[in-house]
N, C-alpha and C positions, 0 to 999 in steps of 0.2 A: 493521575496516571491511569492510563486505560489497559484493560484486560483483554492481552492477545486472545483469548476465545470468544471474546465480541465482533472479530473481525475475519472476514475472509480474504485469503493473499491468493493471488492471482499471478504468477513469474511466466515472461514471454519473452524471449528474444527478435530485438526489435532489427537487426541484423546481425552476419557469425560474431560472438565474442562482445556482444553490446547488449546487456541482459536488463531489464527490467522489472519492477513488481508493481498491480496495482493494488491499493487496499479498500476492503469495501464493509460498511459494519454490518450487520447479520441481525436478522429479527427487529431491524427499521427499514423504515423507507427511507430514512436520512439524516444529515446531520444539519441544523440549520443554520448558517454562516451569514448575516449582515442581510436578511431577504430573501437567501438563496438556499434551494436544498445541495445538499453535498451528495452527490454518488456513489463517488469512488475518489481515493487520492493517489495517482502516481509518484513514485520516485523520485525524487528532481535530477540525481544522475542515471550514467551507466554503470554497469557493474559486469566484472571479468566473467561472471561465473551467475548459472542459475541460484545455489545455493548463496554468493553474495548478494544476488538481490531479494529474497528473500531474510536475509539476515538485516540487510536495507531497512527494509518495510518494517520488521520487526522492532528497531532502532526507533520510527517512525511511530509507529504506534504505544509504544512505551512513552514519549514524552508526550502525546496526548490527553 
């Protein structure tokens, strides 16, 4: 389980009412996946509200 203060959440509305978050870890340059550096992780849905995608990402990085 990953510690929400290792990551920075990023919430952007991708058009009105279709909200998103990215997440990105803090004090790396990355996370290494199969060869590849990892950047940043989006959301895989939308979400109604800033604060649900946010809550998203958080969900998100808890099972990491």
């Amino acid at each position: 389980m990953a510690n929400i203060s290792q990551f920075a959440i990023v919430t952007y509305e991708r058009r009105p009412g279709h909200w998103r978050a990215a997440i990105t870890p803090v004090g790396r340059s990355g996370n290494i996946v199969r060869g590849r550096t990892v950047l940043s992780i989006v959301t895989p849905d939308d979400s109604t509200s800033e604060p649900d995608a946010n809550f998203a990402a958080e969900q998100i990085i808890i099972k990491l």
